[in-house]
C-alpha positions as a Markdown table, in Angstrom:
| # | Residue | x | y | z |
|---|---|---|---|---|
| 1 | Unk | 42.0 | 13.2 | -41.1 |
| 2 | Unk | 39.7 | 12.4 | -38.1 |
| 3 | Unk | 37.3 | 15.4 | -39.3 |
| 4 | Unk | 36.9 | 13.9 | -42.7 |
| 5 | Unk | 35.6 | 10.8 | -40.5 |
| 6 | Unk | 32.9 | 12.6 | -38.8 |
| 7 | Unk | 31.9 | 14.6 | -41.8 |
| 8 | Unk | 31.4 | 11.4 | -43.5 |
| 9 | Unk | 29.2 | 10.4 | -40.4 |
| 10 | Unk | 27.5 | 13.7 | -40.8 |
| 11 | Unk | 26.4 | 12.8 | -44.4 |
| 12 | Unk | 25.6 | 9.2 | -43.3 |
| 13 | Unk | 23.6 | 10.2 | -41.1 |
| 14 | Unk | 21.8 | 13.1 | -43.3 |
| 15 | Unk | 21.2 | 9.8 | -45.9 |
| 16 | Unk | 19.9 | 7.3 | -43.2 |
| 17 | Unk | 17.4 | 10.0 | -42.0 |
| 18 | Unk | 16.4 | 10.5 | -45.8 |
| 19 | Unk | 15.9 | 7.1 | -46.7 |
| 20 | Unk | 12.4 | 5.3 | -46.4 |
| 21 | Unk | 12.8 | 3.3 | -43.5 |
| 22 | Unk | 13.5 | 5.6 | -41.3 |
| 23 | Unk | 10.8 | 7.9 | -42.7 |
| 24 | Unk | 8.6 | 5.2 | -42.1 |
| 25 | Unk | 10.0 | 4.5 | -38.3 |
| 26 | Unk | 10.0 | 8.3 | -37.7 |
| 27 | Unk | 6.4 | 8.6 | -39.1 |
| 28 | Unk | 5.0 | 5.6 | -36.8 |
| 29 | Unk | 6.9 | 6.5 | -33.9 |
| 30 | Unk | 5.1 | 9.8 | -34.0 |
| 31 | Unk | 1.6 | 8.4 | -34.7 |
| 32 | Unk | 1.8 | 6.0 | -31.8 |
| 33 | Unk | 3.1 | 9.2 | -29.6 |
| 34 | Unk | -0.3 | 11.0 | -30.6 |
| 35 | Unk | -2.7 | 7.7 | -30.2 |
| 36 | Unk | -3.6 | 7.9 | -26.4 |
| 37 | Unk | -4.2 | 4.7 | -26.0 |
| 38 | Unk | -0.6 | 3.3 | -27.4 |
| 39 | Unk | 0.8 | 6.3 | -25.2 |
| 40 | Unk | -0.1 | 4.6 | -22.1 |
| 41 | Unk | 0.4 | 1.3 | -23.3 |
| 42 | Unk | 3.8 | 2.0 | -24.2 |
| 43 | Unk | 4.6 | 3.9 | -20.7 |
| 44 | Unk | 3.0 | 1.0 | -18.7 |
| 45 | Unk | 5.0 | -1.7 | -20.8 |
| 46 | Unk | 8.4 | 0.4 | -19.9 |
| 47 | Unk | 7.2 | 0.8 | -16.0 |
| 48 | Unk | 6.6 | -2.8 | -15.6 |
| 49 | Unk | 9.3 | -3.9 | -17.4 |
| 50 | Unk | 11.9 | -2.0 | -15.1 |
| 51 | Unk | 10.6 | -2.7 | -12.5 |
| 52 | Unk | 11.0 | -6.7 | -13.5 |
| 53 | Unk | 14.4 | -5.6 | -14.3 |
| 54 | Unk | 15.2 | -4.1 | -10.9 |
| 55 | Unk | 13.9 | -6.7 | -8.9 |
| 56 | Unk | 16.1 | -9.1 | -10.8 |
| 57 | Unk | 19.1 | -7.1 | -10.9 |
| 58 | Unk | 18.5 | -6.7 | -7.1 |
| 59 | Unk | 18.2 | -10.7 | -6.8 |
| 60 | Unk | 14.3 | -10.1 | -5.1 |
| 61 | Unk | 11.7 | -11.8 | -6.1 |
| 62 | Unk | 9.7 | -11.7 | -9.1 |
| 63 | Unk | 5.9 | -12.0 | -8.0 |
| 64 | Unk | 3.9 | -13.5 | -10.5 |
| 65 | Unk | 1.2 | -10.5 | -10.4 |
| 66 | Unk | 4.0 | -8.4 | -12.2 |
| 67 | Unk | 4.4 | -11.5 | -14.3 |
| 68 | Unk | 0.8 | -11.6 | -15.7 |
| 69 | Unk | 0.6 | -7.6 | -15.7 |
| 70 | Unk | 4.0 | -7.6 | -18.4 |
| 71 | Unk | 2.5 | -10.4 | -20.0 |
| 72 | Unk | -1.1 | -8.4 | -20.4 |
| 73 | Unk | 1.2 | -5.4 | -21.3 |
| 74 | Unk | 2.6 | -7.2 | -24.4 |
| 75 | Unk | -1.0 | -8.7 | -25.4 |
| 76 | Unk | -2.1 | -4.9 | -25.4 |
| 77 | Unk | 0.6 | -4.1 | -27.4 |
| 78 | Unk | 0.5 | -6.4 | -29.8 |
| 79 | Unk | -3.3 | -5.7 | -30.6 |
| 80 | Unk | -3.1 | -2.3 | -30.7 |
| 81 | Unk | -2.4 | -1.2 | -34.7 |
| 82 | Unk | -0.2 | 1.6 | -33.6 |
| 83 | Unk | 2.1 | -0.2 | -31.7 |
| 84 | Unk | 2.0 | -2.9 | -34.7 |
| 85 | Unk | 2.7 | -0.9 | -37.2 |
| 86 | Unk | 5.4 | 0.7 | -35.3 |
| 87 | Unk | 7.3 | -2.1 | -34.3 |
| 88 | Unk | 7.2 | -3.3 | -37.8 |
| 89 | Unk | 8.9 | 0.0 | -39.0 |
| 90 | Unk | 11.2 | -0.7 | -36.4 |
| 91 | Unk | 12.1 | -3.9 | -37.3 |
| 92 | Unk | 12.7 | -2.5 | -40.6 |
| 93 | Unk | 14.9 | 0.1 | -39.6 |
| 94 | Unk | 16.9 | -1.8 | -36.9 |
| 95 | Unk | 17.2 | -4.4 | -40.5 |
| 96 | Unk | 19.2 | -1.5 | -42.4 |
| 97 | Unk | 21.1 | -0.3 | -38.9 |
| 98 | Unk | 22.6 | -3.8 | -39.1 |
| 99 | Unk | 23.0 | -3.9 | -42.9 |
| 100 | Unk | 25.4 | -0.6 | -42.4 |
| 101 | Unk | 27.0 | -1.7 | -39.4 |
| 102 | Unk | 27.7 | -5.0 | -40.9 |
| 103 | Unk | 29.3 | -2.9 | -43.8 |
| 104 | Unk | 31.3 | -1.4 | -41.3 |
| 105 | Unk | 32.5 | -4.6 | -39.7 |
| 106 | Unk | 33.8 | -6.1 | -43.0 |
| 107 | Unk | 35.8 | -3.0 | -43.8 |
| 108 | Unk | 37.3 | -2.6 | -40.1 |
| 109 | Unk | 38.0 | -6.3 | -39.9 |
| 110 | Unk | 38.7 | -8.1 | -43.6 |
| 111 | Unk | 39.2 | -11.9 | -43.7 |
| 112 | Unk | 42.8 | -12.4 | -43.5 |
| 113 | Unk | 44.6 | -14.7 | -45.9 |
């Protein structure tokens, strides 16, 4: 019984990676990986971003130089087409991840009379 679960996750997951959205969030994903620019964007956006993260988590200080550099991060980001078109394919794709796993909520847990 279990196995017929994951072989049915197995075929959902063969039809997810054949639909159009992900296509699309596979194909922009790789273009901003090959764009130098958006690389580096992308890789500064995560450092600076952790390291926000860690100093909060670690109740220190947030100075507001690493303030202004996230916040000239994001403005990169979101001028930069690459990064643009990728995070609207990944909008798209996160839209039909919560379409399925919505699916899966209403089967698991059905309004009770």
């Amino acid at each position: 019984m279990d196995q017929n679960i994951v072989e049915l996750a197995r075929r959902l997951g063969e039809r997810i990676r054949e639909s159009e959205r992900f296509k699309a969030f596979n194909a922009a994903e790789e273009a901003a990986d090959q764009d130098e620019e958006a690389r580096e964007i992308r890789r500064q956006l995560e450092e600076q971003s952790l390291k926000i993260a860690r100093l909060e988590t670690e109740r220190q200080p947030v100075e507001p130089e690493d303030k202004r550099a996230l916040q000239n991060l994001r403005a990169r980001a979101h001028a930069n087409a690459r990064l643009q078109e990728l995070a609207r394919a990944q909008a798209d794709y996160m839209q039909l991840m919560k379409q399925v796993n919505d699916a899966l909520y209403e089967v698991l847990n059905p309004p009770t009379s």
